[in-house]
C-alpha positions in Angstrom: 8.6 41.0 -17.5 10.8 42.0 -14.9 11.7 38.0 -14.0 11.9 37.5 -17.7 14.8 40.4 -18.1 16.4 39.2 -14.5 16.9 35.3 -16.2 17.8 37.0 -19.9 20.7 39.0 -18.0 21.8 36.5 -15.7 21.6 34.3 -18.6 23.6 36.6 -20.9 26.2 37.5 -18.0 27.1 33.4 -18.0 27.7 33.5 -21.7 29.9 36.3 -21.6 32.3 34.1 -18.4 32.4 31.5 -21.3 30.0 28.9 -19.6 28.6 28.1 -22.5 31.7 26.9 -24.7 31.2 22.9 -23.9 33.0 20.3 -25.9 30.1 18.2 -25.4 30.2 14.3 -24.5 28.8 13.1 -28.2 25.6 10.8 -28.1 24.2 8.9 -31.1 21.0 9.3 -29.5 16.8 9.2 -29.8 14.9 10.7 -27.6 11.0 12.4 -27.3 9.6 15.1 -25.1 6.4 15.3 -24.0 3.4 16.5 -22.3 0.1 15.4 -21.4 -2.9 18.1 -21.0 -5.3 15.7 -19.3 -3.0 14.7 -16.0 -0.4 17.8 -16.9 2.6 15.1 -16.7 5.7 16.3 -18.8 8.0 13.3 -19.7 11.7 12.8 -21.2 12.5 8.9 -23.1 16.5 8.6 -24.3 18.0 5.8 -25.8 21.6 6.0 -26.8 24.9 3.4 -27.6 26.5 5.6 -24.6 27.0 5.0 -21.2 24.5 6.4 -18.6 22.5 8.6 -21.4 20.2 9.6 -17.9 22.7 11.6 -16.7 23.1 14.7 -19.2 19.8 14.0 -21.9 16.6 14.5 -20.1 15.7 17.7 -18.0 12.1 18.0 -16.4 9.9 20.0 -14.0 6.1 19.5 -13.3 4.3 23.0 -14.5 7.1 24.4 -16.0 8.8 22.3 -19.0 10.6 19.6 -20.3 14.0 19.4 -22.2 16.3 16.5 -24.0 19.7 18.1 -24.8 22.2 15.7 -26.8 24.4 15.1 -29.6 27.5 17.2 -29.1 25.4 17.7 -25.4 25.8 21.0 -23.7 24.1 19.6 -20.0 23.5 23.6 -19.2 20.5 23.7 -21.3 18.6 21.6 -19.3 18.8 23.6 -15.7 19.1 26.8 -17.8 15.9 26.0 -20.1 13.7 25.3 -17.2 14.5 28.7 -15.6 13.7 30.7 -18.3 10.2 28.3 -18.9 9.7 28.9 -15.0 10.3 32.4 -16.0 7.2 32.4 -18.5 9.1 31.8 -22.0 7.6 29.6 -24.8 9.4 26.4 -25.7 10.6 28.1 -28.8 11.5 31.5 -27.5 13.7 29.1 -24.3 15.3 27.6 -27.6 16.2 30.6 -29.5 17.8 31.7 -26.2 19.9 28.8 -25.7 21.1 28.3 -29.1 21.8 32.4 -29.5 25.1 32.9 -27.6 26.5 28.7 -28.4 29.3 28.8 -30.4 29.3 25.1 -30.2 25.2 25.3 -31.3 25.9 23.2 -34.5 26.9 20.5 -33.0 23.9 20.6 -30.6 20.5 18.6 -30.9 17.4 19.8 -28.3 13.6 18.8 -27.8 12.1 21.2 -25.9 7.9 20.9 -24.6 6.6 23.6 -22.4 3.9 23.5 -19.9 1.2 24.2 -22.3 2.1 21.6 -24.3 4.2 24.1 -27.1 6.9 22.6 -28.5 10.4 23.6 -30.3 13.4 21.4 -31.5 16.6 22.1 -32.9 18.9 20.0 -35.2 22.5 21.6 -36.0 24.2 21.3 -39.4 27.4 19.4 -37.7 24.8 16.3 -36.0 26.2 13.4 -37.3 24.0 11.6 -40.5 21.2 10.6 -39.8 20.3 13.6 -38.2 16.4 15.4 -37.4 13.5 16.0 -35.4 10.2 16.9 -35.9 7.3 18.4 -33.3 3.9 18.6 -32.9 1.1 20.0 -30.6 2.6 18.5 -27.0 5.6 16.7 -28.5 9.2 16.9 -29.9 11.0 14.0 -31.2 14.6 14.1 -32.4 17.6 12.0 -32.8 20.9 11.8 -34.3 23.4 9.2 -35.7 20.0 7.0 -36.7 19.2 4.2 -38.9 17.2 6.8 -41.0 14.2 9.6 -40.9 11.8 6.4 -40.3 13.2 6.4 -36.9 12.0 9.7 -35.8 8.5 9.1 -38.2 8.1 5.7 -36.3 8.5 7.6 -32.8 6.5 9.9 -34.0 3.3 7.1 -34.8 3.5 5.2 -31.5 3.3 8.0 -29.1 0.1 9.2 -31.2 -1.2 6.0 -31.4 -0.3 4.7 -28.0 -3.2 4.3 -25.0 -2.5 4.4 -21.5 -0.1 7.0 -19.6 2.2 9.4 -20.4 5.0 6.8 -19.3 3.6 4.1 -21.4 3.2 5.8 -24.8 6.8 7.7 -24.1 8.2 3.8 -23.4 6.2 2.9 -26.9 8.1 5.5 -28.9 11.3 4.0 -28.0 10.3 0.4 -29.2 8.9 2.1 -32.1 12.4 3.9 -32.6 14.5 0.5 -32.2 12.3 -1.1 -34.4 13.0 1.7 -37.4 16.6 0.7 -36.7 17.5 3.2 -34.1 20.6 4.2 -33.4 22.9 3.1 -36.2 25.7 2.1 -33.7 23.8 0.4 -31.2 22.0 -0.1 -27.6 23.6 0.7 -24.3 21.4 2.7 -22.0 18.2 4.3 -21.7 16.2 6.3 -19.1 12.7 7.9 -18.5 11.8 10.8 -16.5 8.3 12.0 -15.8 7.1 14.8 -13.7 3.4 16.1 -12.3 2.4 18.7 -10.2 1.5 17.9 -6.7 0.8 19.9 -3.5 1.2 17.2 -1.4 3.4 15.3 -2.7 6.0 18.1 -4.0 8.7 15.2 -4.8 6.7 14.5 -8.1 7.7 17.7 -9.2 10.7 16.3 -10.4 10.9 12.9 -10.0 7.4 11.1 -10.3 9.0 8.4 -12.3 12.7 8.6 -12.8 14.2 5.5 -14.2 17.6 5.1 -15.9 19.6 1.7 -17.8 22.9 3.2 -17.8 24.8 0.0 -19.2 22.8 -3.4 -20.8 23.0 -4.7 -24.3 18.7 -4.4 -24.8 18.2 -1.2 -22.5 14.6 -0.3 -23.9 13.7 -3.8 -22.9 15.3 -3.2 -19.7 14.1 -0.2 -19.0 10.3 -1.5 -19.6 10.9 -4.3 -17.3 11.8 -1.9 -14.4 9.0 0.3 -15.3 6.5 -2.5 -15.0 8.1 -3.3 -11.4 7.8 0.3 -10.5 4.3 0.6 -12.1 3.2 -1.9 -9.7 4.3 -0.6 -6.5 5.4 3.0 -6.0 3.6 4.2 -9.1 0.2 2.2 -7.8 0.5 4.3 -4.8 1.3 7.5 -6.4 -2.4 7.1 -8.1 -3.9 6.1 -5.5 -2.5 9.3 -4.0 -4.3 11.2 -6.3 -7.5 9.5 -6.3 -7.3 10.7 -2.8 -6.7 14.1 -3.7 -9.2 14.5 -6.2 -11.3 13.0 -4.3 -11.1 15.7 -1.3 -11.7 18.2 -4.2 -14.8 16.6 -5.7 -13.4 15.7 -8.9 -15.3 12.6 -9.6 -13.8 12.6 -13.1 -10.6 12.5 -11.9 -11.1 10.3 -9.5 -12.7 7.7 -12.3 -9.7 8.2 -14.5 -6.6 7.2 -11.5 -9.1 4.4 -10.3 -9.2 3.6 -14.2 -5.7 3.6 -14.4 -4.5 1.4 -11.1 -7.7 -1.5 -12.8 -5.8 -1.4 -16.5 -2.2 -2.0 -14.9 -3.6 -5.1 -12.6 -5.5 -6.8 -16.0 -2.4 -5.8 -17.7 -0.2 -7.4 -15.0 -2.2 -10.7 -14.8 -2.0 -11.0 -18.6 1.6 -11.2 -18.3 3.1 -14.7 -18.2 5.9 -13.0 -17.3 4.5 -11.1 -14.0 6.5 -11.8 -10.9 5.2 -12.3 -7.5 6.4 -8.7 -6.0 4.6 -7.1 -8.7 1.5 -9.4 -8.6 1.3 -8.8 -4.8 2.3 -5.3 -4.4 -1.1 -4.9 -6.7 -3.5 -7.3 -4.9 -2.4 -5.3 -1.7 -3.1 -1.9 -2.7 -6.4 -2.4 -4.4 -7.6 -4.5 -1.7 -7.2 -2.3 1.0 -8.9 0.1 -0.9 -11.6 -2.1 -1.8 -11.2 -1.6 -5.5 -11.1 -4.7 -8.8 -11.1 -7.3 -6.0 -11.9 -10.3 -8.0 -9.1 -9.4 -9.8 -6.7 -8.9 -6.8 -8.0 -12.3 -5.5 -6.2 -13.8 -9.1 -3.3 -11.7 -8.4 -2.6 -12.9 -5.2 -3.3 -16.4 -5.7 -0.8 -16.5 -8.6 1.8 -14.5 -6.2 1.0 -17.3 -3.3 1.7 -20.5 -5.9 5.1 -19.0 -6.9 6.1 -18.4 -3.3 3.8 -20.4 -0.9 6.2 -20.1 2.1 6.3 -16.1 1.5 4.0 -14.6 4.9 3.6 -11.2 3.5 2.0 -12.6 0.5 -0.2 -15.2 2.1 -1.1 -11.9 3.7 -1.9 -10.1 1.3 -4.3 -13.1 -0.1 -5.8 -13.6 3.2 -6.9 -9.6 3.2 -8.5 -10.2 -0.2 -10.5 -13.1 0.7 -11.6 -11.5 3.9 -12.7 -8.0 1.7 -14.8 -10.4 -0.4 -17.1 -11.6 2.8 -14.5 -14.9 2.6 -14.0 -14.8 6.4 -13.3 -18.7 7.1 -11.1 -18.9 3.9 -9.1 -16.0 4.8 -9.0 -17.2 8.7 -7.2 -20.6 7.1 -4.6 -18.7 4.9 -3.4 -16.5 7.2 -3.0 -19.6 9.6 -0.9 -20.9 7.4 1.1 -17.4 7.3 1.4 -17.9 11.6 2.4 -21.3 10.6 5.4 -20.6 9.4 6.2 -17.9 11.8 4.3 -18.1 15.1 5.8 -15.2 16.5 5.0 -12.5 14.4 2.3 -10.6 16.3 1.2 -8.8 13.3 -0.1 -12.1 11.8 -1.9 -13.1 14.9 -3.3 -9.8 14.7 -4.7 -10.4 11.7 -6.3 -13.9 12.8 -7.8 -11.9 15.1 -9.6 -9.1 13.2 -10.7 -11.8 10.7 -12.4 -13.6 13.5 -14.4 -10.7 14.6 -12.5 -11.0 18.4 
């Protein structure tokens, strides 16, 4: 109680400097708030027809909260929110706290989720038409300047509806908004922020996945094509992290489930006609040297090797594959073809050798 009255007063002594009187940069915007009990990931999607809607909308920290601020957007809630939910405050109480000393708090819009998955949202009388939200155990939608209520109902259905992770049913929701109509003015950016908690890895905190559009004329599109790219590589590794961890901690379950995960974006990646050769690589790498969904990293890198044959890191990578398959003599002439085109790398002779038992 005493941190709660030490954030209350520090809170209440800002108000009464006049931090909290904020003309607000106005954003026609959609957005949904999230959390997910199963990996405890809290998540923030925006979409607005405004420049670099990243920047001010979504607020987010692993085991403590998440927060979407916009309309007539006062950017304090976001830092000042996740102090009082770090503080032990409910979504709704943070809310009530925000909105009590804003003058401006008619003009304000805010999704907040907490970390056990409570949610509150707030939709001022001044928003401009179409203007609402609606929440629900682990979830807050709202938006402003829409097509129409079906927006926020439509956002609504695909998140609850949606398989997969956090990020993927969060990047659903958005589609699902556009598709309603969206904002009535327009696309310009987007951006998606998700957060876990990790002891080793502390950076996920607050930045697990932090991706941002700030200017294109189909942002959600965008912002789904740079998700995939980032799903293959950094985010690959982030589970395999994980597995590790859980791992250490006998939690076979866990385990199962980031495993699980890494297999569904690698089927999901091959299916794609679409699938470039980073990402198809980046994949095939990862799961090889952990000896996991071979078969499928063997298509992966083949695919990634006939889109760029003269590419040594990827002839690599299919060369390591073959050779985790029991493919010794296979992989011994791929990787030739790899020193081939550059006889001097001694990491590729390197490789010759181990495959050769020497």
């Amino acid at each position: 109680m005493i941190v709660r009255r030490i954030v209350v007063l520090m809170f209440a002594v800002a108000m009464a400097g006049g931090a909290a009187v904020f003309a607000g940069v106005p954003r026609g915007t959609f957005s949904i708030v999230a959390y997910d009990p199963q990996t405890r990931e809290l998540g923030v999607a925006v979409q607005s027809r405004a420049f670099s809607v990243g920047a001010g909308v979504p607020w987010a920290e692993a085991g403590v909260g998440a927060i979407a601020t916009q309309a007539s957007t006062n950017e304090s809630f976001g830092p000042r929110g996740l102090a009082m939910l770090r503080a032990g405050y409910s979504a709704q109480e943070v809310l009530d706290l925000l909105l009590a000393s804003d003058p401006g708090r008619e003009n304000r819009q805010v999704g907040i989720v907490d970390a056990h998955g409570r949610s509150a949202s707030f939709t001022g009388s001044k928003c401009l038409t179409w203007a609402g939200d609606t929440t629900g155990t682990g979830f807050s939608v709202q938006g402003n300047i829409l097509a129409g209520p079906e927006v926020v109902s439509e956002m609504v259905r695909a998140f609850s509806e949606t398989g997969g992770e956090l990020a993927e049913r969060l990047i659903a929701a958005l589609h699902a908004a556009q598709g309603a109509g969206g904002d009535r003015r327009g696309q310009q950016s987007a951006a998606l922020l998700v957060v876990r908690p990790s002891q080793r890895y502390p950076e996920y905190r607050t930045r697990y996945i932090e991706l941002r559009v700030e200017d294109h004329s189909d942002p959600i599109n965008e912002l789904e094509r740079v998700f995939r790219l980032h799903q293959a590589s950094d985010l690959l590794r982030a589970h395999l992290r994980y597995a590790e961890h859980f791992d250490t901690t006998g939690n076979t379950e866990a385990v199962e489930r980031e495993r699980e995960q890494i297999g569904e974006t690698l089927v999901r990646t091959l299916a794609r006609e679409d699938a470039d050769a980073g990402s198809l690589n980046a994949l095939a790498w990862y799961c090889a040297t952990s000896d996991m969904y071979l078969e499928e990293s063997l298509d992966a890198a083949r695919r990634a090797a006939e889109m760029e044959p003269e590419n040594t890191a990827i002839l690599d990578t299919l060369a390591e594959v073959l050779f985790r398959l029991g493919r010794a003599k296979e992989a011994i002439e791929v990787i030739d073809r790899a020193i081939a085109i550059d006889p001097d790398d001694d990491y590729l002779q390197g490789q010759r050798k181990r495959f050769k038992g020497d």
